[in-house]
FIVEXMAR-92575 format. One record per atom (N, C-alpha, C): residue number from 1; residue in three letters; chain; x, y, z. Coordinates in steps of 0.02 Angstrom, whole numbers, plus 50000, padded with zeros to 5 digits. Example, Ala and Ser with C-alpha at 12.3 -4.5 7.8 and 13.67 -1.06 7.14 Angstrom:
BEGIN
{1 Ala A {50660 49716 50390}}
{1 Ala A {50615 49775 50390}}
{1 Ala A {50660 49835 50390}}
{2 Ser A {50642 49888 50354}}
{2 Ser A {50684 49947 50357}}
{2 Ser A {50645 50002 50394}}
//
This chain:
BEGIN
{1 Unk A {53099 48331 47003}}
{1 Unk A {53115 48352 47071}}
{1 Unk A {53056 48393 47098}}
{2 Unk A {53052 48370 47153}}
{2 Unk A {52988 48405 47189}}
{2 Unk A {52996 48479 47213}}
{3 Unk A {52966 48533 47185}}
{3 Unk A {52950 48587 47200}}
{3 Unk A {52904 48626 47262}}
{4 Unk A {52948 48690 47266}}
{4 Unk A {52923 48717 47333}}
{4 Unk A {52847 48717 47347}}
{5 Unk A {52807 48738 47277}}
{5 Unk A {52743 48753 47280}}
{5 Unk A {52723 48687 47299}}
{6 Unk A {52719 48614 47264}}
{6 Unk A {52707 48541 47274}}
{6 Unk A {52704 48536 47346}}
{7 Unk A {52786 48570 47382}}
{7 Unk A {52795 48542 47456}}
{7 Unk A {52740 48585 47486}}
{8 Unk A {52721 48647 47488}}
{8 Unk A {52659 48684 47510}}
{8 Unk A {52607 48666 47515}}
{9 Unk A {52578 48634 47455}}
{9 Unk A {52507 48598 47459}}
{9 Unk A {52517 48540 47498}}
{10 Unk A {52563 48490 47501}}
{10 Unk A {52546 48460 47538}}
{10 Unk A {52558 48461 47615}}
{11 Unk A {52605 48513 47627}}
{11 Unk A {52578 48527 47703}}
{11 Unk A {52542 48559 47719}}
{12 Unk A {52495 48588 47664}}
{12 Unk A {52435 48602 47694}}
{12 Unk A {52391 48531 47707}}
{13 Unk A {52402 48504 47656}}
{13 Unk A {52354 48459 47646}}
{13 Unk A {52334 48411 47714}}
{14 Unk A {52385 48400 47748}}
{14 Unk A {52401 48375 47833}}
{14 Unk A {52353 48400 47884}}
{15 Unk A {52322 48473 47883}}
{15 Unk A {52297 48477 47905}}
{15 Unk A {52199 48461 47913}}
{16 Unk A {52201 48400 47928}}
{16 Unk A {52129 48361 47876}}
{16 Unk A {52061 48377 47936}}
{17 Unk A {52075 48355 47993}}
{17 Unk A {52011 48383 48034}}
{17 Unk A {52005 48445 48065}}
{18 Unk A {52033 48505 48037}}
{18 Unk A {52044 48571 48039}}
{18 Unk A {52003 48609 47987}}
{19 Unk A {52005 48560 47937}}
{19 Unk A {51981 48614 47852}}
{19 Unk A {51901 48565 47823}}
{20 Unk A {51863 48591 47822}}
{20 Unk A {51809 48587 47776}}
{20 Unk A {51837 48559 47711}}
{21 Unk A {51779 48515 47684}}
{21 Unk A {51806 48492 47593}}
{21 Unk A {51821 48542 47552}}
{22 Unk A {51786 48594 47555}}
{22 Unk A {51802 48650 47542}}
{22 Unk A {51857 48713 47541}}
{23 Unk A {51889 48703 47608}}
{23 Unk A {51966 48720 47612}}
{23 Unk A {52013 48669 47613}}
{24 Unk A {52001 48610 47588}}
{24 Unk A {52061 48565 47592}}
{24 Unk A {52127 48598 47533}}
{25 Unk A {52165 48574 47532}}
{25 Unk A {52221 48576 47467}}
{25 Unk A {52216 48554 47430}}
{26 Unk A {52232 48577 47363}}
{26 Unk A {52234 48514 47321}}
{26 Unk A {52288 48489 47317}}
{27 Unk A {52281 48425 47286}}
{27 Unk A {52330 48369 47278}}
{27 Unk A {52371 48383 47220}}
{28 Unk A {52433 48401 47216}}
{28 Unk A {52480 48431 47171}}
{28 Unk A {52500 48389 47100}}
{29 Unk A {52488 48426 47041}}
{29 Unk A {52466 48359 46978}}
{29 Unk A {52532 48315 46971}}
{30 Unk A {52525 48266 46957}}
{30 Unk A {52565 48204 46965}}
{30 Unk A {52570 48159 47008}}
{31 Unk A {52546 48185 47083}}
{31 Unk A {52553 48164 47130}}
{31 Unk A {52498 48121 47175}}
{32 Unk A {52498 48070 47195}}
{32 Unk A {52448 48018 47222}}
{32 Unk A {52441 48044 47284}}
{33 Unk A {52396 48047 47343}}
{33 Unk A {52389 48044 47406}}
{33 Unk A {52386 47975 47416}}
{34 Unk A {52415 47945 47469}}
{34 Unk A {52415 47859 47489}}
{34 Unk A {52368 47872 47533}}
{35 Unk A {52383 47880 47581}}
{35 Unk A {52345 47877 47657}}
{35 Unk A {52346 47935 47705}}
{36 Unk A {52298 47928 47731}}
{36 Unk A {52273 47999 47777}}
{36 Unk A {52269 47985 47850}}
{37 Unk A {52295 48002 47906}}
{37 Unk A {52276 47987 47955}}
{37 Unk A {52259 48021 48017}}
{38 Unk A {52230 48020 48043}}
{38 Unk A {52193 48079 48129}}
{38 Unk A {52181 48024 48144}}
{39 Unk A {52242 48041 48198}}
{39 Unk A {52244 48003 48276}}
{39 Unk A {52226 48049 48332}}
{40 Unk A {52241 48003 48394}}
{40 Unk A {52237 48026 48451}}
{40 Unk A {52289 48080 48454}}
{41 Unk A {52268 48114 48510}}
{41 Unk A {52322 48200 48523}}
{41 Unk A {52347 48248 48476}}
{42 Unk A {52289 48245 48445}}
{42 Unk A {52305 48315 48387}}
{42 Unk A {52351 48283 48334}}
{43 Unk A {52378 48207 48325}}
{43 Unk A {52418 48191 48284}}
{43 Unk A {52373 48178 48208}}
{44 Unk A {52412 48217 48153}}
{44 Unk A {52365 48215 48083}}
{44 Unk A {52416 48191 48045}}
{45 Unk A {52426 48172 47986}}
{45 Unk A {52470 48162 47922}}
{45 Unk A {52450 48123 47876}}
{46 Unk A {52494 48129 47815}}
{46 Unk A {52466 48144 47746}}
{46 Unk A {52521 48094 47704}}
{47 Unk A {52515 48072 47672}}
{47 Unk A {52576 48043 47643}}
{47 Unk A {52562 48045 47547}}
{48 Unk A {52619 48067 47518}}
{48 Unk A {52575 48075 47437}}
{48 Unk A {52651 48049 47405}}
{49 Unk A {52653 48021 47330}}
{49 Unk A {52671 47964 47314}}
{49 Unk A {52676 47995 47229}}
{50 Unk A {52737 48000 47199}}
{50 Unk A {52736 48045 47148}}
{50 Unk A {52773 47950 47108}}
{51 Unk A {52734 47934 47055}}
{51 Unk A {52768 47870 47026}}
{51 Unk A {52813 47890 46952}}
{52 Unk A {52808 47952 46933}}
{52 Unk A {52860 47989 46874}}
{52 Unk A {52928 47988 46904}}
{53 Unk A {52932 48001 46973}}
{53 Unk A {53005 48019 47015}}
{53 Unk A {53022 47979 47040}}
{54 Unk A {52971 47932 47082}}
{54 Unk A {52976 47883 47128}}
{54 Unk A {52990 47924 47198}}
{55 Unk A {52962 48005 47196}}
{55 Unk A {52968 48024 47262}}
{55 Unk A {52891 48034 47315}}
{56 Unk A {52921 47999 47367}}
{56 Unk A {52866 47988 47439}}
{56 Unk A {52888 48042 47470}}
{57 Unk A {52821 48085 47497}}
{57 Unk A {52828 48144 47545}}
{57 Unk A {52792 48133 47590}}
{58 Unk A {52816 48144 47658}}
{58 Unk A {52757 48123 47714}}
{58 Unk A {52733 48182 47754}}
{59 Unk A {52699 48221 47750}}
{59 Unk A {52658 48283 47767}}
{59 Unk A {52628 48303 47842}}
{60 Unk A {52662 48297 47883}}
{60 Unk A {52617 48303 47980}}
{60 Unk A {52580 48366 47994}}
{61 Unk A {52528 48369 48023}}
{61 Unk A {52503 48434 48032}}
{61 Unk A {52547 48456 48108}}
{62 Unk A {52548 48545 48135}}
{62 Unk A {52556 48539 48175}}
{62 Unk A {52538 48564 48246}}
{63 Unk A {52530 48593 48279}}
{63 Unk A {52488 48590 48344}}
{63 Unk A {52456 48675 48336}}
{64 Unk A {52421 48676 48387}}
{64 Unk A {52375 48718 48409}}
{64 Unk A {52423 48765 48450}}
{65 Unk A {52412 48837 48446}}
{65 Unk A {52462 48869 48508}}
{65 Unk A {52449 48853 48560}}
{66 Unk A {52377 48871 48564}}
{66 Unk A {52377 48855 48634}}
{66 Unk A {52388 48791 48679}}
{67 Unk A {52382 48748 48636}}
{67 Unk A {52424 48675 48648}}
{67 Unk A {52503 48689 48679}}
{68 Unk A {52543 48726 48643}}
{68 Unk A {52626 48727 48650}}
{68 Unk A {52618 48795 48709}}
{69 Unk A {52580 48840 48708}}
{69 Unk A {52618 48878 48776}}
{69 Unk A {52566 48875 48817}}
{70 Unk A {52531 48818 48847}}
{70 Unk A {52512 48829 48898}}
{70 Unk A {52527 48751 48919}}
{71 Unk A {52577 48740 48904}}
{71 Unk A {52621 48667 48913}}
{71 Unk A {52582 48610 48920}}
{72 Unk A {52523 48592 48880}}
{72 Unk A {52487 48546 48887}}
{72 Unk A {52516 48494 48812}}
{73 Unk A {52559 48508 48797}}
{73 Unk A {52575 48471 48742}}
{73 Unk A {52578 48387 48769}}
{74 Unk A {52619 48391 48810}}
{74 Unk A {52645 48295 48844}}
{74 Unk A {52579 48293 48860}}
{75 Unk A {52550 48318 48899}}
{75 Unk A {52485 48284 48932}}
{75 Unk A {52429 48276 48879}}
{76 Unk A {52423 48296 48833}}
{76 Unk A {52376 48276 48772}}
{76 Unk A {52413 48229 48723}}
{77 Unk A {52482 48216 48708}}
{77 Unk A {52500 48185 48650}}
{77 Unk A {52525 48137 48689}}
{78 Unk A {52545 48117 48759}}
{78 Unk A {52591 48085 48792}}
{78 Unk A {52652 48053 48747}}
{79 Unk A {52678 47995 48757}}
{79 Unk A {52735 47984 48746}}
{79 Unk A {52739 47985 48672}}
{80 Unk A {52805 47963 48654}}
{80 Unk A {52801 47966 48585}}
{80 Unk A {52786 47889 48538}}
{81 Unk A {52814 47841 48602}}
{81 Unk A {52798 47774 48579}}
{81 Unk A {52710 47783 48575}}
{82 Unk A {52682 47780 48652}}
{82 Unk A {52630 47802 48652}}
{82 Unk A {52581 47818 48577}}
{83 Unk A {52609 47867 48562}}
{83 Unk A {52583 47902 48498}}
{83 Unk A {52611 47859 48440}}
{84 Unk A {52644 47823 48428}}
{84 Unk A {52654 47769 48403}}
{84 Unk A {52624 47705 48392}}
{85 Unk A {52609 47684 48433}}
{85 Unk A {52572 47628 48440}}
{85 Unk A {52471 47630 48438}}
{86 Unk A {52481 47704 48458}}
{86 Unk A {52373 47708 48456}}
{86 Unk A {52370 47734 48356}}
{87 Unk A {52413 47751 48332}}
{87 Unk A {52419 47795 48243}}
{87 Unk A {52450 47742 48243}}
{88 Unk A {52471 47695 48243}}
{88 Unk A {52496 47662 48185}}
{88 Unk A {52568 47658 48123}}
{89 Unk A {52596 47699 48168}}
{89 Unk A {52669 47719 48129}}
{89 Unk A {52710 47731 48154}}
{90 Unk A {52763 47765 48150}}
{90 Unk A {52841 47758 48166}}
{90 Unk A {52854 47824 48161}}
{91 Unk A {52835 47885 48228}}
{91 Unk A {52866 47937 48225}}
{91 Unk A {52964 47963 48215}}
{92 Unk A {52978 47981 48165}}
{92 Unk A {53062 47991 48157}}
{92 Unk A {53050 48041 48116}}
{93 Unk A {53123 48063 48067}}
{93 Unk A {53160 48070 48004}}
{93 Unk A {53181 48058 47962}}
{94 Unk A {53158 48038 47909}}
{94 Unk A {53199 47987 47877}}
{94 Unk A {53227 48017 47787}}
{95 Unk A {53247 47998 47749}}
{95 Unk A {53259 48065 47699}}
{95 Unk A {53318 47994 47658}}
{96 Unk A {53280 47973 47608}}
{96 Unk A {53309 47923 47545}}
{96 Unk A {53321 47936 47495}}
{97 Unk A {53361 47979 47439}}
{97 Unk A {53353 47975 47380}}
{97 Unk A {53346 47915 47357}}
{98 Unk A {53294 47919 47308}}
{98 Unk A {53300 47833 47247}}
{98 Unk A {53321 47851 47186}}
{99 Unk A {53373 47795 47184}}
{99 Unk A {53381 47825 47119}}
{99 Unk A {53345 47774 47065}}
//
């Protein structure tokens, strides 16, 4: 079962065109990083892949303040499909145990 410290590193780890190689996270032992992605509008994420558990964690970075109170958030990230379709993925929630 995935641990608090595990879930820490990798939301740090999300944050990828923010941190130097040097301040990145490390990758928590057992655990694979799949894919990395920086998109358009500040959108970042991380996805890492534990094959002992069979547990997938998907890691988003998240905004800038000054992004959220000076209400420029919609006008830089626009829609959500939008932001969907230029990254490549399927913004939601989603939450599977496997057994």
């Amino acid at each position: 079962m995935i641990t608090e410290i595990e879930y820490a590193l990798m939301a740090g780890g999300a944050y990828i065109s923010t941190r130097g190689p040097k301040n990145q996270f490390p990758i928590p032992p057992n655990w694979i990083q799949e894919n990395a992605k920086v998109g358009t509008g500040g959108f970042e994420a991380v996805s890492y892949f534990n094959g002992g558990t069979n547990e997938v964690v998907i890691s988003f970075a998240g905004t800038f303040p000054s992004d959220v109170s000076e209400g420029k958030m919609r006008r830089k990230m626009g829609s959500r499909r939008k932001m969907e379709k230029e990254n490549g993925v399927r913004l939601g929630i989603l939450h599977k145990d496997v057994d």
